[in-house]
Each structure stands twice: as structure tokens, then as C-alpha cells.
C-alpha positions as CSV (number, residue, x, y, z in Angstrom):
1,X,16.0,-11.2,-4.2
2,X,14.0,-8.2,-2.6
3,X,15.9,-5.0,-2.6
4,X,16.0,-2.6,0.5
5,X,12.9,-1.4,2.3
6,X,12.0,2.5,0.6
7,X,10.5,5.1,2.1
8,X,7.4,6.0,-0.3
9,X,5.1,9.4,0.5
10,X,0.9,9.4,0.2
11,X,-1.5,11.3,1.3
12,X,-4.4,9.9,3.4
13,X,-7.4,11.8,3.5
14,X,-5.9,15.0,2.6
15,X,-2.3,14.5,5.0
16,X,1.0,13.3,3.8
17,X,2.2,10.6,5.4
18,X,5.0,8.1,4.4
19,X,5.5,3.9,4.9
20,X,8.1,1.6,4.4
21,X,8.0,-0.9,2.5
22,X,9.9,-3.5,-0.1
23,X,10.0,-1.7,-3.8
24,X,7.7,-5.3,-4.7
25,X,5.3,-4.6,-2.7
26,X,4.9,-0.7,-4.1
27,X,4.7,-1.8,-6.9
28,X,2.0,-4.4,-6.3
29,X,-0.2,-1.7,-4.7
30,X,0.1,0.4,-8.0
31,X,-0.8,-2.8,-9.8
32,X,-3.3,-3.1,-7.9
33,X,-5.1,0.4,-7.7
34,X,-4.7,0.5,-11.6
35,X,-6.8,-2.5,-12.1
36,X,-9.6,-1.6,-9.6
37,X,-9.6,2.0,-11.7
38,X,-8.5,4.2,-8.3
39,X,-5.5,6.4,-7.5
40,X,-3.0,4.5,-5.6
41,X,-3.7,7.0,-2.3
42,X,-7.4,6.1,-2.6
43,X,-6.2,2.4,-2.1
44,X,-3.5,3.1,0.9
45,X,-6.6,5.6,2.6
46,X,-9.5,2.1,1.8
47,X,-6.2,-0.4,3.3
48,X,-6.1,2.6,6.4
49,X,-9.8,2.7,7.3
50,X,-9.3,-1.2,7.5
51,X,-6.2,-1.2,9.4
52,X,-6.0,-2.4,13.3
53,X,-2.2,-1.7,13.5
54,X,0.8,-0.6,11.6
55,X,0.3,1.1,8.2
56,X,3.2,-0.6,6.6
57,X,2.5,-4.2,7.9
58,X,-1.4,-3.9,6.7
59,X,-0.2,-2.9,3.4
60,X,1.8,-6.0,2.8
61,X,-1.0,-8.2,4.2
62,X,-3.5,-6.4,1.7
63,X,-0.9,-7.1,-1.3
64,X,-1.0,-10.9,-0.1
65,X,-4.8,-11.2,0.2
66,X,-5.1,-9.6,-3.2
67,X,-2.6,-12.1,-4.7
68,X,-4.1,-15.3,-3.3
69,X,-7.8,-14.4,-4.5
């Protein structure tokens, strides 16, 4: 069972910002920006560029895509 939504701080092209989101799916992006060899902000600032609306919601989506490769 998914615990409750967090509040987790990174920086986007130099400015703090935070997003909400599951501890599972923070977890994933770490994961995730370990095995691609970039820092976890690098990741969130590539999934922001990409992005058409909220932050939060286009992280989840990237965490899916990435998991049904």
C-alpha cells in the first residue's frame, strides 16, 4: 500500500522548487537517475524541459514510461 504523498525539494536549472509525489515514485526517479549515471535534479530538469503540464503528474508518467520499456 502506497504511503502519503511527500513533499520532496530540487532544484531546476539552478532554482529550488519542490513536487509532490508518492515516496515510490521518489524512489523510482533515484533509481532511475542512478542507472542513466546523472544526478537526480538533472533527471527532474530533462522530465521539466519535456513537460506540457504539472511537474508532479509528468514525473509519475516518466516513472511509468521508464518501467514499461
Amino acid at each position: 500500500m502506497a504511503r502519503a504523498i511527500g513533499k520532496y525539494s530540487v532544484a531546476i536549472e539552478g532554482h529550488r522548487t519542490s513536487v509532490s509525489l508518492e515516496p515510490e515514485f521518489w524512489h523510482a526517479l533515484k533509481v532511475i537517475a542512478a542507472a542513466r549515471g546523472v544526478t537526480l535534479g538533472a533527471l527532474v530538469t530533462e522530465v521539466d524541459r519535456m513537460r506540457a503540464g504539472n511537474l508532479s503528474s509528468a514525473l509519475r508518467v516518466f516513472v511509468l514510461k521508464e518501467i514499461v520499456k
